[in-house]
C-alpha positions as CSV (number, residue, x, y, z in Angstrom):
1,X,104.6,95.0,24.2
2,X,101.5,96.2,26.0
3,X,98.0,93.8,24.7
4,X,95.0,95.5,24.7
5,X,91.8,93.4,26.1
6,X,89.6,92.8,23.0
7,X,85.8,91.3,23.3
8,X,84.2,88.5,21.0
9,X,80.6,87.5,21.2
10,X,80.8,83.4,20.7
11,X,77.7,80.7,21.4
12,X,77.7,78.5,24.1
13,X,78.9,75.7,21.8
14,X,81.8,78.0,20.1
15,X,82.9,78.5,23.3
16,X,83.1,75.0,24.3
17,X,84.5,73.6,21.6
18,X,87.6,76.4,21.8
19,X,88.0,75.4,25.7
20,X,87.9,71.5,24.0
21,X,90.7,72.8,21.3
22,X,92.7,74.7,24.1
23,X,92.6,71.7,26.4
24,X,93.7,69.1,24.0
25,X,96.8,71.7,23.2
26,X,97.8,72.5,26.7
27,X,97.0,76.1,26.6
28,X,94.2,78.7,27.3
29,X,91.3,79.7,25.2
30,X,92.5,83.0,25.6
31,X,95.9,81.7,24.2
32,X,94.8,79.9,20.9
33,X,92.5,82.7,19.9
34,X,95.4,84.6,19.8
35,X,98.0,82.6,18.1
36,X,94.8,82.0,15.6
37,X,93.8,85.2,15.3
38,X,97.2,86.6,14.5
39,X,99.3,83.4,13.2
40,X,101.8,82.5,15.7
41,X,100.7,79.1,16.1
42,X,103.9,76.4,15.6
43,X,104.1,75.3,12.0
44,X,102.2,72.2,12.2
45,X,104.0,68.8,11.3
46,X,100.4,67.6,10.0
47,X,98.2,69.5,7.6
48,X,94.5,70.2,7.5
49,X,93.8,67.7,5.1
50,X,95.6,64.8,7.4
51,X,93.6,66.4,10.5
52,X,90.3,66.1,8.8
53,X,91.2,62.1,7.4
54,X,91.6,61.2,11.0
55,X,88.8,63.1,12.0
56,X,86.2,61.5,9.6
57,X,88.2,58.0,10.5
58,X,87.5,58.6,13.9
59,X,84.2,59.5,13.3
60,X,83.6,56.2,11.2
61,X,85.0,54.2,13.6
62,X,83.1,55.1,16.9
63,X,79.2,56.5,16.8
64,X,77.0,58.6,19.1
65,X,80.4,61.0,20.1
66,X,79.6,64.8,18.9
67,X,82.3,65.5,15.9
68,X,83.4,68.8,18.2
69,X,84.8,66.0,21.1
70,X,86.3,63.9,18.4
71,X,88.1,66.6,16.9
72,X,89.2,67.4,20.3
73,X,90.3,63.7,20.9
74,X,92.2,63.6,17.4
75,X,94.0,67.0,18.6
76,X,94.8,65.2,22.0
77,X,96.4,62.6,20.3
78,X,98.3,64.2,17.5
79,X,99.5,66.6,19.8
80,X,100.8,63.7,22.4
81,X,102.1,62.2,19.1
82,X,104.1,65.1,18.2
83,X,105.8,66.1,21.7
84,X,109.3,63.9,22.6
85,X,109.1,61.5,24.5
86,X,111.0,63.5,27.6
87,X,107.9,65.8,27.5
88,X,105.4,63.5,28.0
89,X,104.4,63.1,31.6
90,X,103.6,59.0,32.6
C-alpha cells in the first residue's frame, strides 16, 4: 500500500527523546511514530506499569541523568532483555 508523507510539529526536546526511544529499539523515528500512531507495535512482554517501576528504580538509584535518557536506558535494556540470545550481537 502507497503511505502518504504526513507533517507533525514537535519541540526540540520531543524530538530528541523520540530519536532516544527509536534508538534504544533499533528503528527510526519515522518508524515508531508510526507503529504508535497506528498500533502495530509487537505486543509487549512487559506492561507500562513494569516500564514505569524500573524507570522510577532507575531513577532512585542514579541522580543528575534527565528521566527522558533513563527511560531511554531502561528501553535499551529491556529490549536487549527480550531479543534471543542468537540476536544479540557480542
Amino acid at each position: 500500500m502507497k503511505r502518504v508523507e504526513t507533517k507533525i510539529w514537535l519541540t526540540p526536546d520531543e524530538r530528541t527523546y523520540l530519536d532516544q526511544q527509536a534508538q534504544a529499539l533499533t528503528t527510526t523515528r519515522g518508524e515508531l511514530i508510526r507503529h504508535r500512531a497506528v498500533g502495530t507495535l509487537p505486543t509487549a512482554t512487559v506492561n507500562l506499569a513494569a516500564y514505569q517501576r524500573a524507570v522510577d528504580a532507575a531513577a532512585r538509584t542514579v541522580s543528575g541523568i534527565p528521566r527522558q535518557q533513563l527511560e531511554a536506558i531502561v528501553a535499551a535494556a529491556i529490549t536487549a532483555i527480550g531479543k534471543p540470545a542468537d540476536d544479540q550481537a557480542a
